[in-house]
PAKOL-760391 format. One record per residue (C-alpha): residue number from 1; x, y, z. Coordinates in steps of 0.001 Angstrom, whole numbers. Layout:
// residues N
    k        x        y        z
  NUM        X        Y        Z
...
END
This chain:
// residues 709
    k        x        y        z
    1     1050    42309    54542
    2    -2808    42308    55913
    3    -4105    43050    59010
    4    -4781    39472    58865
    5     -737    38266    58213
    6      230    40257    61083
    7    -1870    38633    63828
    8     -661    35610    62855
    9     3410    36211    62161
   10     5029    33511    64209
   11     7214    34114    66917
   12     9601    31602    66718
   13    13085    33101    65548
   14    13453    32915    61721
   15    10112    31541    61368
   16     7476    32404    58219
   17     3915    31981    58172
   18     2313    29465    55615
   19     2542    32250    53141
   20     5887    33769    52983
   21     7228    31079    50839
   22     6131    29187    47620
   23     4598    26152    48951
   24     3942    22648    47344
   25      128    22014    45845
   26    -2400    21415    48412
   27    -3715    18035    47935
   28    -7810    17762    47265
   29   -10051    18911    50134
   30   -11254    15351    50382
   31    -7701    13915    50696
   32    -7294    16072    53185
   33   -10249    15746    55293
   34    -9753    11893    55330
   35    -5914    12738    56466
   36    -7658    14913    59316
   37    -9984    12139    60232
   38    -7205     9932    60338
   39    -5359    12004    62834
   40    -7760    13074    65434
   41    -9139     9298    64817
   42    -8448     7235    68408
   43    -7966    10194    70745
   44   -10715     8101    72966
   45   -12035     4847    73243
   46   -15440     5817    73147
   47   -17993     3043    71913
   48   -18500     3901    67961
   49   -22507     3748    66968
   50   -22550     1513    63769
   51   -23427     3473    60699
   52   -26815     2873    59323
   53   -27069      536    55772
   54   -26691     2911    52914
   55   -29289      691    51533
   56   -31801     1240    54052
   57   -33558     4113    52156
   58   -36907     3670    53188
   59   -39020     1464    55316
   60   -39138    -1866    55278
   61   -41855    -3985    57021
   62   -40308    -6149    60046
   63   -38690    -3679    61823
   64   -35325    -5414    62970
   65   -36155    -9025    61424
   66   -36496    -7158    57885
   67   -38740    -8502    55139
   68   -40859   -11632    56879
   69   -40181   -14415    53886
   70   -43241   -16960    53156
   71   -44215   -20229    54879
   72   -43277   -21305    58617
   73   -39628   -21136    58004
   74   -39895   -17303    57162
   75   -41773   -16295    60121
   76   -39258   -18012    62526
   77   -36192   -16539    60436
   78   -38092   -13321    60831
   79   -38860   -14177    64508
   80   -35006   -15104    65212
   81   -33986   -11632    63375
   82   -36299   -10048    65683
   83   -35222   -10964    68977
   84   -31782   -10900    67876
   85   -32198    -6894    66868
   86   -34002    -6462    69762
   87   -30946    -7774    71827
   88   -28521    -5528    70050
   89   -30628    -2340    70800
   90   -30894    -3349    74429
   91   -27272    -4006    74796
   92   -26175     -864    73378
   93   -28411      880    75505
   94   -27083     -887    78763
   95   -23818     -156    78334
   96   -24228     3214    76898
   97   -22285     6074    79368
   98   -26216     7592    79475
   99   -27938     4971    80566
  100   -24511     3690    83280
  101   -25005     7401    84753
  102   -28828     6743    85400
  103   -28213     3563    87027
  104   -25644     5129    89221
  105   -27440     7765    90344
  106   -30668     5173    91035
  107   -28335     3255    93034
  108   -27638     6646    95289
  109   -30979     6867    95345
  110   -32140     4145    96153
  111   -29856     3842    99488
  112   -31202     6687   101353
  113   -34343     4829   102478
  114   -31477     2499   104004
  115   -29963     5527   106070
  116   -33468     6887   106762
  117   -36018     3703   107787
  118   -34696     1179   110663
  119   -33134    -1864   108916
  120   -34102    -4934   110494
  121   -30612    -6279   110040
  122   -28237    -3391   112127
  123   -30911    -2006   114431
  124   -33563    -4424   115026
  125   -34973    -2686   118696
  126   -35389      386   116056
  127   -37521    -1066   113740
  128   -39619    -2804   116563
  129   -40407      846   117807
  130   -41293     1567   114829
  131   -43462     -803   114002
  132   -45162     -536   117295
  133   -45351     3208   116544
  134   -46675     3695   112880
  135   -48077     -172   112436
  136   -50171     1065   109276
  137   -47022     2809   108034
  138   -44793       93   109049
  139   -47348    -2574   106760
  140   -46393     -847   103680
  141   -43020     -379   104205
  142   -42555    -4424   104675
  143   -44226    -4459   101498
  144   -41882    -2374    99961
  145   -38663    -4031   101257
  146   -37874     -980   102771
  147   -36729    -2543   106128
  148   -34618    -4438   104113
  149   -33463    -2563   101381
  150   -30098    -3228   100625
  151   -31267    -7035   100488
  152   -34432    -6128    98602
  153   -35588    -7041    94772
  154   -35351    -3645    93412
  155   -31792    -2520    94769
  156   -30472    -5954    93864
  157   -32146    -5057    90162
  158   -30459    -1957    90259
  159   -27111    -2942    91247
  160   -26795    -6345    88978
  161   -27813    -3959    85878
  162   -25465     -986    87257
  163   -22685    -4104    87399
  164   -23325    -5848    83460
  165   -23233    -1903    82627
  166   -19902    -1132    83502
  167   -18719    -4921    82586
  168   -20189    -4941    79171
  169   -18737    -1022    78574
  170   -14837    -1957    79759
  171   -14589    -4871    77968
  172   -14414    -3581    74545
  173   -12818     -467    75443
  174   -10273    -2451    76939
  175    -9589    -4264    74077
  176    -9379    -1064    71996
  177    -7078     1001    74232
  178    -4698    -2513    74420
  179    -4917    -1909    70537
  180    -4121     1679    70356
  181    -1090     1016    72580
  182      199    -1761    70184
  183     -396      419    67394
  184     2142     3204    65675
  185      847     6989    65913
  186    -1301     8021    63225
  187      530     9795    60308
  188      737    13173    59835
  189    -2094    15096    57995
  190     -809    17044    55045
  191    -1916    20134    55825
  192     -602    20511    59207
  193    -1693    24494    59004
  194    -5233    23050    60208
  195    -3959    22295    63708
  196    -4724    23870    66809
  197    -1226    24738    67500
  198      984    25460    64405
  199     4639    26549    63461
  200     7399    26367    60960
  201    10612    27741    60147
  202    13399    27242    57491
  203    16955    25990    58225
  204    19783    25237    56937
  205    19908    21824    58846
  206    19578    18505    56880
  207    15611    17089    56538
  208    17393    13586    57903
  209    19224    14988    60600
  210    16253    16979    62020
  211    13973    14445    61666
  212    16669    12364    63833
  213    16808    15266    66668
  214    12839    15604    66617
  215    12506    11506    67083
  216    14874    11842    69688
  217    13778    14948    71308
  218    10232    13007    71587
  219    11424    10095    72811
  220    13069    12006    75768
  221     9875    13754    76528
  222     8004    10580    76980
  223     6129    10485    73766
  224     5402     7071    71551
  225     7155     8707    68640
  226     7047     7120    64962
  227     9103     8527    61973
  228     7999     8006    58364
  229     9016     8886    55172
  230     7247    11103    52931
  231     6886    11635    48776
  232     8956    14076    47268
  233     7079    17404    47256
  234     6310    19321    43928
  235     8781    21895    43622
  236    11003    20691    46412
  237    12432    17736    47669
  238    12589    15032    49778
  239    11573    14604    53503
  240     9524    12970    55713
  241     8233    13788    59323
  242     8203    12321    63305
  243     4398    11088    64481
  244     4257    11480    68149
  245     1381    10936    70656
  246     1078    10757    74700
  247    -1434    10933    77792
  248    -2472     7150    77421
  249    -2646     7311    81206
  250    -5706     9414    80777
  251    -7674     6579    79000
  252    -6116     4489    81635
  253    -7518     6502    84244
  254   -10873     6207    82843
  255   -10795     2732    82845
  256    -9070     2039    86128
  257   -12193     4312    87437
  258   -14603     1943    85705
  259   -12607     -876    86814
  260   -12629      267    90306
  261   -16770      717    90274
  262   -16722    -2873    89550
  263   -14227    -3742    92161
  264   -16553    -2115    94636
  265   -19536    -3639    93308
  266   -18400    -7070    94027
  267   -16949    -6121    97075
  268   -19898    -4637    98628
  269   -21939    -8031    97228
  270   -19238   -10146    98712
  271   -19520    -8184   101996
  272   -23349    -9199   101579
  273   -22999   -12665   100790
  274   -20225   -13304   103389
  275   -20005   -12147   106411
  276   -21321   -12530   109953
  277   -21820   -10079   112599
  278   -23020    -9938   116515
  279   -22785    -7867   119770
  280   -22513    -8828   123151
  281   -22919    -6632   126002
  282   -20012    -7543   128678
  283   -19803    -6518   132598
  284   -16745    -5528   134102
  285   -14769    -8964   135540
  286   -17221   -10968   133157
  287   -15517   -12653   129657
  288   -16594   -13612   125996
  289   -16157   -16838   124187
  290   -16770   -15855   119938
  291   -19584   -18375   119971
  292   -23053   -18064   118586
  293   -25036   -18599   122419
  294   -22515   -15621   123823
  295   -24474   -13216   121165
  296   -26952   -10818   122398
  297   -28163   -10594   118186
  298   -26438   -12035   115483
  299   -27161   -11952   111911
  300   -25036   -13217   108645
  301   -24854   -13287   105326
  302   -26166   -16168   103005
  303   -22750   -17624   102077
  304   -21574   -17537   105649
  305   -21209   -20591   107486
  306   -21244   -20009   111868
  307   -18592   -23064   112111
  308   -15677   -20531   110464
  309   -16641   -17941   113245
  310   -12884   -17021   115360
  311   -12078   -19108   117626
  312   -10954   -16120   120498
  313   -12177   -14912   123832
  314   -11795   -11717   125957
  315   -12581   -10270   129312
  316   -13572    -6892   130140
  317   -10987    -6436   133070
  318   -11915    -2390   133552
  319   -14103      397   131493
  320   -13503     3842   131765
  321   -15965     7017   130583
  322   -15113    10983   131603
  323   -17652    13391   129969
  324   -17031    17379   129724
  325   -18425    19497   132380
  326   -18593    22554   131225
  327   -19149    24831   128663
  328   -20793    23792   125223
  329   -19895    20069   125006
  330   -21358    19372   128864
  331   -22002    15717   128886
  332   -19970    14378   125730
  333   -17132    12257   126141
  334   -13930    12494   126472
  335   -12264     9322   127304
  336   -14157     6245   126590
  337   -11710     2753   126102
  338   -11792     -803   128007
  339    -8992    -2645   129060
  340    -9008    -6335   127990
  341    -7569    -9384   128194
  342    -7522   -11671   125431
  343    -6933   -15214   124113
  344    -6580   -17080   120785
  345    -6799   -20246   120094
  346    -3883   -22133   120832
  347    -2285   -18913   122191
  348    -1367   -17043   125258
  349    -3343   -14662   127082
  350    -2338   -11215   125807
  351    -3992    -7861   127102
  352    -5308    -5039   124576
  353    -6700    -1139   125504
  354    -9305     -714   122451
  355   -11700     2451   122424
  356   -14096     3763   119556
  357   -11507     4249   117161
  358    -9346     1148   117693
  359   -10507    -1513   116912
  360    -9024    -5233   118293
  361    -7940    -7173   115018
  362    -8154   -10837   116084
  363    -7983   -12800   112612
  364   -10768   -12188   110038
  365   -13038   -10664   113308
  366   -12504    -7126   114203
  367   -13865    -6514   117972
  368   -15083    -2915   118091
  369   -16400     -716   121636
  370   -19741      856   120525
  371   -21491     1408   123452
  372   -21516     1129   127490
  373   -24087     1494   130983
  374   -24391      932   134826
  375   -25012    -2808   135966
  376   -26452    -2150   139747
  377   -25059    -4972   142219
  378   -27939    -6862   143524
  379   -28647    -9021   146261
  380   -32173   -10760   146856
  381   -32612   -13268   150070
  382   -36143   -14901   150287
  383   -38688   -15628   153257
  384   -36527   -18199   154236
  385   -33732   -16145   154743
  386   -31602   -17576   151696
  387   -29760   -15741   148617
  388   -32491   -16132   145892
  389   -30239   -13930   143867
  390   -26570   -11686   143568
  391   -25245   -10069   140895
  392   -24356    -7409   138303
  393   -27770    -6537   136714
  394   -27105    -4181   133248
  395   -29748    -1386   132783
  396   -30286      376   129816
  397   -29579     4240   128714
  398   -32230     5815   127888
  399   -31174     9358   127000
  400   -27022    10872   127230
  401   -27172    11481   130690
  402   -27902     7771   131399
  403   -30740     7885   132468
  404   -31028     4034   132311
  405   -34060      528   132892
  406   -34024    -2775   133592
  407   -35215    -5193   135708
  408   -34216    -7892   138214
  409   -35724   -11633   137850
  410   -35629   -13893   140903
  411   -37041   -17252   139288
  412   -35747   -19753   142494
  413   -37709   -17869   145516
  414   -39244   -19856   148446
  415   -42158   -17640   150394
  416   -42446   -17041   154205
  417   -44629   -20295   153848
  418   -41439   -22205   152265
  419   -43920   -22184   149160
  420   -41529   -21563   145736
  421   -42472   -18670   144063
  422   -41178   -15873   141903
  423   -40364   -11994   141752
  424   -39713    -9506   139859
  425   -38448    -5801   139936
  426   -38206    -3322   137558
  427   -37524      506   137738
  428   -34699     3325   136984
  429   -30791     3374   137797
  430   -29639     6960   137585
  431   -25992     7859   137903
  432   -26818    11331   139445
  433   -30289    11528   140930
  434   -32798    13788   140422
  435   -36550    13738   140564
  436   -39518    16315   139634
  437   -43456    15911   138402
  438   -42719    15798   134768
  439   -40070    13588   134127
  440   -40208    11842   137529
  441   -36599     9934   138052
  442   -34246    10741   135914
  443   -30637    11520   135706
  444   -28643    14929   134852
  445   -25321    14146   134370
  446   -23895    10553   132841
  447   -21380    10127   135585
  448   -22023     8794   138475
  449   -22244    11208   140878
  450   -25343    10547   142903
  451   -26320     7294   141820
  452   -29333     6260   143069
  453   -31625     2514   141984
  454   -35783     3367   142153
  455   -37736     -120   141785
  456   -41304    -1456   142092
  457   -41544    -5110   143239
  458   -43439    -7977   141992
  459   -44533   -11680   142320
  460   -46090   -14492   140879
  461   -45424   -16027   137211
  462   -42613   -14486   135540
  463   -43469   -16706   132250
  464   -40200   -18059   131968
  465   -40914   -21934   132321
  466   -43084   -21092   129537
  467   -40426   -22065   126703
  468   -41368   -18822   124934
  469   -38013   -16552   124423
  470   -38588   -13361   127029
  471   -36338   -10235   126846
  472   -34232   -10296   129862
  473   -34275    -6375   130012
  474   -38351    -6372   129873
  475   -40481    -7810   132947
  476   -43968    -9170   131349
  477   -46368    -8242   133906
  478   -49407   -10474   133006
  479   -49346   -12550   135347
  480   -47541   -10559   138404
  481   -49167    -8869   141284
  482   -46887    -5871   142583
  483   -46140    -5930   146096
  484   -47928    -3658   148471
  485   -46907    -1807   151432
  486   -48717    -1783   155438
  487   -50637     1051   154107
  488   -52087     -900   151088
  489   -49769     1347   148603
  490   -47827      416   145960
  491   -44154     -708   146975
  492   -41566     1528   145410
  493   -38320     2159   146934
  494   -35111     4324   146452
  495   -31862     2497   147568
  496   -28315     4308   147678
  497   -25206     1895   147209
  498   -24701      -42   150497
  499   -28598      593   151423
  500   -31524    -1935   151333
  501   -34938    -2301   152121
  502   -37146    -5427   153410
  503   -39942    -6644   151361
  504   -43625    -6604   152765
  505   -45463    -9322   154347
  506   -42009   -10898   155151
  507   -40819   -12169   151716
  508   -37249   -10833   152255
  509   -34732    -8318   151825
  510   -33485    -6359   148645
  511   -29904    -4846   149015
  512   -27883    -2455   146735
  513   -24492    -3399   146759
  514   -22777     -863   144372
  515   -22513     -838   141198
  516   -20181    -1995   138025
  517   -19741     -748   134296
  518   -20735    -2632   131244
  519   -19744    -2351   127567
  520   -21084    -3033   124517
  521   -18770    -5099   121982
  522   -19573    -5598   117855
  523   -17709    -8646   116587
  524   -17898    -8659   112729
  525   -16494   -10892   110333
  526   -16803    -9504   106766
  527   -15273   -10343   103456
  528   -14229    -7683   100700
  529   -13325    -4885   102967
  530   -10115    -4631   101863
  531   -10954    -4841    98194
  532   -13044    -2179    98869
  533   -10719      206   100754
  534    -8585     -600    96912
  535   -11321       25    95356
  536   -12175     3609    96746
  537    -8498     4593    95887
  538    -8228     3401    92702
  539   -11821     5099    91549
  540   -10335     8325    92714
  541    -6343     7950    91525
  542    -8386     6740    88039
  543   -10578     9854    88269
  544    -7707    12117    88580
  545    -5849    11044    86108
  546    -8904    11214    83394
  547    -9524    14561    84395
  548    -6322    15907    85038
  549    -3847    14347    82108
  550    -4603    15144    78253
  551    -3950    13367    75450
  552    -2479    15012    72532
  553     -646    14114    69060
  554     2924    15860    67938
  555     3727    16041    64176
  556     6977    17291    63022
  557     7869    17424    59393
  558    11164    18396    57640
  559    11625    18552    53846
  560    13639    20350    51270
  561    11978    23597    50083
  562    12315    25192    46995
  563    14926    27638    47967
  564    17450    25322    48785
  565    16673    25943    52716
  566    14968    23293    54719
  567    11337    23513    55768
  568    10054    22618    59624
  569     6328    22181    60257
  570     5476    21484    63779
  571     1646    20546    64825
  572      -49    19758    68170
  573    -3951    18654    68960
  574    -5141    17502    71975
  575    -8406    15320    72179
  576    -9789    18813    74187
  577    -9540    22143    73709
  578    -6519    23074    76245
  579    -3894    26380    76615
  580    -1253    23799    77411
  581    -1176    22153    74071
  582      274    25389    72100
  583     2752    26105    75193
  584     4127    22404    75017
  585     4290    22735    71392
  586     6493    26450    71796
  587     8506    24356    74248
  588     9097    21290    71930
  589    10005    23920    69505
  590    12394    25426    71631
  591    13956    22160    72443
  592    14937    21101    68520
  593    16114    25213    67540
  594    19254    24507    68500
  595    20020    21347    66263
  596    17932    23669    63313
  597    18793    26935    63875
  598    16579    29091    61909
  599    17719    30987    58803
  600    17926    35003    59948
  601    15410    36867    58352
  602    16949    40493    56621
  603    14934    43149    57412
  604    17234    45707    54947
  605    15027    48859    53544
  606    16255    49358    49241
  607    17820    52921    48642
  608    14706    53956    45760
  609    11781    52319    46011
  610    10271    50832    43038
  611     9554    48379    41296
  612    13083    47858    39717
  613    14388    48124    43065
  614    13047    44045    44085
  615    15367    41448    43269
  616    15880    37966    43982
  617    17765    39183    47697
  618    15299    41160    48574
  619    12676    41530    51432
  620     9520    39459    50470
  621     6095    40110    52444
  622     6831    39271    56120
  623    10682    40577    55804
  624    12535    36981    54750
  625    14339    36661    51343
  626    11880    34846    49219
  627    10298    35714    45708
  628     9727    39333    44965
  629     6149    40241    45299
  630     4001    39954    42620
  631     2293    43024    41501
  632    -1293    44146    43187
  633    -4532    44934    41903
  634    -5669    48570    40927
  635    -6475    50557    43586
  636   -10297    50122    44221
  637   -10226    47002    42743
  638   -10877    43014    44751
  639    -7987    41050    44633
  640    -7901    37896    42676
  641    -9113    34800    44674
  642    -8021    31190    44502
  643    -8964    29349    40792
  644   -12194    27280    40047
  645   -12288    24343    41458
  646    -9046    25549    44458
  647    -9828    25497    48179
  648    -8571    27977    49742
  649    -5541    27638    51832
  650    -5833    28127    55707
  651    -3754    30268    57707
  652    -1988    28966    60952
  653    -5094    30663    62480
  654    -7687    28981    63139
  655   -10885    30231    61643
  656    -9555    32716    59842
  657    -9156    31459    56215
  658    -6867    33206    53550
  659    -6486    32631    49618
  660    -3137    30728    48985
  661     -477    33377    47977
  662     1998    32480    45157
  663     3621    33158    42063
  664      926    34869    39034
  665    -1282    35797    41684
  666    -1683    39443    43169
  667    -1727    40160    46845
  668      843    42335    47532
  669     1536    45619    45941
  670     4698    45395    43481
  671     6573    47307    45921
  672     8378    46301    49119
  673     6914    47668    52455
  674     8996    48034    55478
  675     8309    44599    57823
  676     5247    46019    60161
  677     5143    45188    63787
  678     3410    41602    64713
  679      277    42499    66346
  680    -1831    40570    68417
  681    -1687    39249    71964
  682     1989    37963    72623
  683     3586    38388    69494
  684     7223    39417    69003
  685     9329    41251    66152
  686    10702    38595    63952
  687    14511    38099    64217
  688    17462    40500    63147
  689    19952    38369    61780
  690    22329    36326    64275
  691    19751    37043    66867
  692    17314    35242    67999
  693    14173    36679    69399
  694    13115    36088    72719
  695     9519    36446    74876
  696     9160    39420    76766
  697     7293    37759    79762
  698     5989    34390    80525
  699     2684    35084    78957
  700     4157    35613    75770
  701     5924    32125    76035
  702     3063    30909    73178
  703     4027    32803    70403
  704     8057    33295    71868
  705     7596    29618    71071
  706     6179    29816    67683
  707     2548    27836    68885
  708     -163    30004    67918
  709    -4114    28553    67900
END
């Protein structure tokens, strides 16, 4: 043989390359290209472009409305032909993969002004500082929608065309893959040597009965398997072959993952649409009703109506908040959780620990801790000697040691004079005190170790009969005088828990009583969270299986060959190029030797060689019994090629083409030649006879097998 037979002797035991026996006439290169298409056709269920009109040779005046006819009635045929092609284009375009990838990756895009700008809707004391801080800036962004973007014209544009996209491109591929399933496996091509993965061997089994043990062998390895019958082959006889195809969970995947980008898509609009959401800051011993007044903000979607709002309650019986000390992580927290009491309607009083990563599930609303402060105890007594005020008053954080504001309104005061009147404080609560010329008050640590309440004091009009809505944690000073000392300073005092302080010019006495916690609560009501906690997992169990399964097509055929023995072809291809589809092939291959053994190839040497010597037992090219070889060309001279008109028949090779070898044409010398050693990456010796050949190490398992690419 060649260099070229060598590389490509087949491992399997017994088994002959496409040349080693006379083989049936190839059918016509177009017959067989159309049998090709025919296989590899509906490996995916890629959208198809539709093939341009044969008739369409040059340009016709129109565009897609085509020849404009005469009179009114042409132009609006024309017109309606128009719009209509103009459609199409548009529609194929939308729901190409191209244009579905750009629209995804706008959609990223498009959200990180959301993560980056203050949204009016989730932090609305955020954009206010903005505003206040950039107000040229802040003009242009409202004009933009970019406080509002996930509720804004252009992301809604993006997402409804991101949506009809992936709609209008699983439909039909849907229907197509529901199709495919319903459908038998394509028939075999008939040259099978085209393959990526390729073997055959001759046996002395039955065509019927291994066609019978491939089906079933098939069948038990999960494949859709098909047998047909074929015509009876030119100088042999009868047989057929098995049609075999798996991986349909890889299209599946693919279109559970587009399925799932739609599921996600309509929950995150539903989430949009319907949902409400509020916090409320609570002080220790204080409670919540889920009402609308009991909000500190609340905002909803447009779907949502406040009347389906939970009907529950809580109080905030105790808070508790340790931070680290030391090392690295001084100041973060360690322990931060609330212990509450709650209610439902119609139910008893239950209690509930929550912190930041346990939520409180109370129907539809989910109650979560996001925050907490210092609420100073106050008491205020006026010129008359009378509680104006007592309380809990919250102050806000400022910074992460808690360094927090706020400020105390007394509306119902009466003067020395009895006179009513009004005051006001305002100033710094710090948990542990300290003080210098830069910062002024502030706090070092968020625990309260030194705590320590620093306020100025005011009186006159605190605006709050006014009927315009006031911030209770700001103190409008407009129309307030601040309180002066004997010495015509400014008043400004520094109270310890249990201290107080008397008020100039007799208006009364200010004490600090201690202190109590507060927390922060988010109530949130919002629909499609669940579908799209299903929809995550599916996208990614969908993704996996597209990427990670492959789809691939089995042919076995069996027929009678001329020699009496019969003939096994086996064939893989995969929709992608893979190194699994020859070793499943050597494996299948494996699996059906032992219900066709192959015939033992003789490997015996002739006493004299010659050309007298060949006879109808002896060694053909490769080492099998077969033909003897037909006498060679001259030395020096080409050897004779395939007839006018004759393709030339492929190898099991791929890419390496060979003429077709057969009776009245040279291409061996007339004299036998000793069987060579296969060559070529993994290739074994082909059997002695009664023995069957077997891989030297797992790498060789491809051609052990008898798949070669």
């Amino acid at each position: 043989m060649t260099e070229d037979t060598d590389l490509t002797t087949p491992a399997v035991p017994g088994a002959r390359t496409a040349t080693e026996h006379p083989r049936p006439a190839e059918p016509e290169p177009a017959a067989a290209d159309e049998g090709e298409r025919e296989a590899a056709a509906g490996l995916s269920t890629a959208p198809v472009e539709e093939p341009a009109d044969a008739a369409a040779g040059t340009a016709v005046p129109g565009s897609f409305g085509g020849t404009r006819g005469p009179g009114v009635g042409g132009g609006l045929a024309w017109l309606l032909r128009e719009t209509l092609g103009w459609g199409r284009w548009f529609w194929r375009q939308l729901t190409s993969m191209r244009v579905a990838l750009i629209l995804l990756f706008l959609l990223a895009l498009a959200a990180i002004p959301g993560s980056l700008i203050p949204q009016k809707g989730s932090d609305a004391i955020a954009y206010q500082d903005f505003r206040q801080r950039n107000p040229g800036l802040g003009d242009v962004y409202d004009k933009l929608q970019l406080f509002d973007v996930y509720s804004s014209v252009w992301f809604s544009a993006i997402y409804l065309l991101l949506f009809v996209s992936l709609v209008g491109c699983i439909i039909p591929r849907t229907w197509q893959f529901v199709g495919q399933l319903r459908s038998r496996p394509p028939r075999a091509p008939r040259r099978l040597t085209r393959m990526p993965a390729y073997t055959t061997w001759r046996t002395d089994a039955e065509p019927e009965a291994v066609l019978d043990q491939a089906h079933l062998l098939l069948k038990r390895r999960r494949f859709r398997a098909d047998r047909r019958a074929e015509e009876r082959r030119p100088g042999g006889g009868p047989g057929g072959h098995v049609a075999a195809e798996k991986g349909y969970l890889r299209e599946a995947g693919n279109l559970m993952f587009h399925l799932a980008l739609v599921v996600l898509l309509l929950a995150f609009a539903a989430g949009r649409l319907y949902f409400a959401q509020g916090t409320a800051l609570i002080v220790e011993g204080d409670g919540f009703t889920n009402g609308l007044t009991q909000y500190d903000d609340f905002s909803s979607g447009s779907l949502y109506d406040v009347d389906d709002l939970e009907r529950f309650g809580f109080t905030l019986e105790d808070f508790r908040a340790e931070f680290s000390r030391s090392g690295p992580d001084l100041g973060t927290p360690t322990r931060f959780d609330a212990d509450l009491s709650y209610w439902k309607e119609g139910g008893a009083e239950q209690e509930r620990t929550i912190d930041v990563n346990d939520p409180m599930t109370v129907g539809d609303a989910r109650v979560r801790l996001i925050g907490h402060g210092f609420a100073p105890v106050i008491t205020v007594t006026d010129g008359q000697g009378q509680t104006a005020f007592s309380g809990p008053v919250p102050f806000i954080p400022q910074d992460t040691a808690l360094t927090s504001t706020g400020v105390v309104k007394v509306p119902d005061y009466l003067g020395p004079d009895g006179e009513p009147d009004q005051l006001g404080f305002q100033g710094f609560f710090n948990p542990t005190y300290a003080v210098d010329a830069q910062r002024g008050p502030h706090s070092t640590f968020p625990e309260a170790d030194d705590p320590v309440l620093t306020l100025n004091a005011f009186h006159g009009d605190l605006g709050i009969d006014s009927g315009i809505p006031q911030n209770v944690y700001q103190l409008n000073t407009t129309h307030l005088e601040q309180l002066k000392d004997a010495n015509g300073d400014l008043f400004r005092f520094d109270l310890r828990p249990g201290e107080s302080v008397t008020l100039p010019d007799g208006m009364g006495t200010l004490s600090f009583e201690g202190y109590k916690e507060w927390a922060t609560f988010q109530v949130s009501t919002r629909a499609g969270d669940g579908w799209a906690l299903g929809g995550a997992l599916a996208a990614v169990a969908g993704l996996a299986g597209s990427l990670l399964l492959q789809r691939r097509r089995v042919w076995v055929r069996a027929y009678a060959g001329p020699d009496g023995h019969t003939v096994v072809e086996m064939a893989s291809l995969g929709r992608t190029e893979s190194g699994k589809i020859p070793e499943e092939l050597a494996d299948l291959a494996v699996g059906l030797q032992p219900h066709a053994p192959p015939v033992p190839e003789t490997a015996e040497e002739p006493d004299s060689p010659g050309p007298d010597s060949a006879g109808p037992d002896s060694p053909g090219p490769g080492g099998g019994s077969g033909p003897a070889p037909e006498p060679g060309p001259e030395p020096g001279q080409p050897s004779a090629g395939p007839a006018d008109g004759e393709e030339p028949a492929p190898t099991a090779r791929a890419g390496r083409p060979r003429p077709q070898e057969g009776p009245g044409e040279p291409g061996e010398s007339e004299q036998p030649r000793e069987p060579r050693e296969p060559k070529g990456p993994g290739a074994t010796r082909p059997a002695e006879p009664g023995r069957a050949a077997t891989p030297r190490t797992s790498a060789e398992s491809d051609a052990a097998e008898g798949a070669r690419t």
